[in-house]
N, C-alpha and C positions, 0 to 999 in steps of 0.2 A: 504494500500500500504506500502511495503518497503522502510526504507531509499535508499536503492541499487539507486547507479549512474552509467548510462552507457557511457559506447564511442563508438562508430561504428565505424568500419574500413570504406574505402572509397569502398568498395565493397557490403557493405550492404543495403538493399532496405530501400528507404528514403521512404518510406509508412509505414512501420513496424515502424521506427523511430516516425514520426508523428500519428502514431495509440499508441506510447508508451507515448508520450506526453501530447496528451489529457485524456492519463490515470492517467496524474499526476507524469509521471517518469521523473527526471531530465535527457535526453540522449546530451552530446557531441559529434558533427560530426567532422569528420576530416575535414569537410571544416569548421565548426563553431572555430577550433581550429588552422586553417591557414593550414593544415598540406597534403590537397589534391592536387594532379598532382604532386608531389613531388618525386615517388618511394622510397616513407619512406619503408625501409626495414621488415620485418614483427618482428622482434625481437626489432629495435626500435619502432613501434608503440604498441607492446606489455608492453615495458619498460615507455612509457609516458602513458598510461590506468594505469598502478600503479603508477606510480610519481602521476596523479592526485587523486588516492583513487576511480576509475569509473571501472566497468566489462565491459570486451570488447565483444564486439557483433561483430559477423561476420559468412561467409559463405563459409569463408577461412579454411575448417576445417582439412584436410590432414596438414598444413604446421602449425597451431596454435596446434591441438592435441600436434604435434611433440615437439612444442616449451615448452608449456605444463607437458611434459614426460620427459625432460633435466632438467628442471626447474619450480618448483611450487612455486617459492616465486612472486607472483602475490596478484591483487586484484579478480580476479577469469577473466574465459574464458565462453561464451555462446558460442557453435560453432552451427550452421543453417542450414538445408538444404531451396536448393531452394525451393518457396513456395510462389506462385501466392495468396492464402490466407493471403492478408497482416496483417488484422484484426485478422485472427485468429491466425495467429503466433505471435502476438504483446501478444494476451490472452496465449498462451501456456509459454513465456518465463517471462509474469509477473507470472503464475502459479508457473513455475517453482524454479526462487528467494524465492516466497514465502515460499515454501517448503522446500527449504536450511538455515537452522542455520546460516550458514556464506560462503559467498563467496570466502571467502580470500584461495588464494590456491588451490581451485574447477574449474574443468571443467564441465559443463552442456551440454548433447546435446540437442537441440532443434529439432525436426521431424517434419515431415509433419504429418498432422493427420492421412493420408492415410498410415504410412510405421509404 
C-alpha cells in the first residue's frame, strides 16, 4: 500500500470509504473532520484536502475537474463515477495511487469497471 491519505467529500459512498480502510488506507470524512451539513463550498473543501496533505475522493466530478483545470496546486483529485460496486471501486482507486508516482497536482479518474 501507499502512503496516499484520502478525504472524501460529503458526497462520497461511505462503503468505498470503509472498503478503503480495511485496506489499510488512512481516509478523512468530512464528517470525521467536522466539516458535513455545512455547504462547505467545493473550492474550500478542495483547499482543506491540501492544507491537510490527503487526495480528495469524490463523485463531484464536473465541478472538481473544473477546479482542477484553474488550479493544480493540490494534493491530487480522484474524481468517481457512481458505482454500486463499492469493493471494487475501493480496489480500482487503490490500483490506481499505486500507479501514480505522485499525486500532488494529478487528477485521477476512477470508472466503473463497466464504462
Amino acid at each position: 500500500m501507499s502512503g496516499v491519505k484520502f478525504y472524501s467529500n460529503e458526497n462520497f459512498p461511505q462503503p468505498v470509504v470503509r472498503a478503503l480502510r480495511e485496506s489499510g488506507y488512512d481516509v478523512l470524512t468530512s464528517l470525521d473532520a467536522g466539516r458535513a451539513n455545512q455547504r462547505v463550498p467545493d473550492e474550500e473543501v478542495l483547499k482543506f484536502a491540501t492544507q491537510e496533505n490527503r487526495v480528495l475522493l469524490t463523485i463531484n466530478r464536473k465541478d472538481f475537474i473544473q477546479l482542477h483545470s484553474e488550479n493544480s496546486l493540490h494534493a491530487g483529485i480522484i474524481v468517481c463515477t457512481q458505482d454500486p460496486d463499492f469493493a471494487g471501486q475501493a480496489r480500482r482507486i487503490a490500483h490506481a495511487v499505486t500507479q501514480t508516482r505522485t499525486m500532488r497536482g494529478h487528477l485521477l479518474r476512477v470508472n466503473r469497471a463497466d464504462k
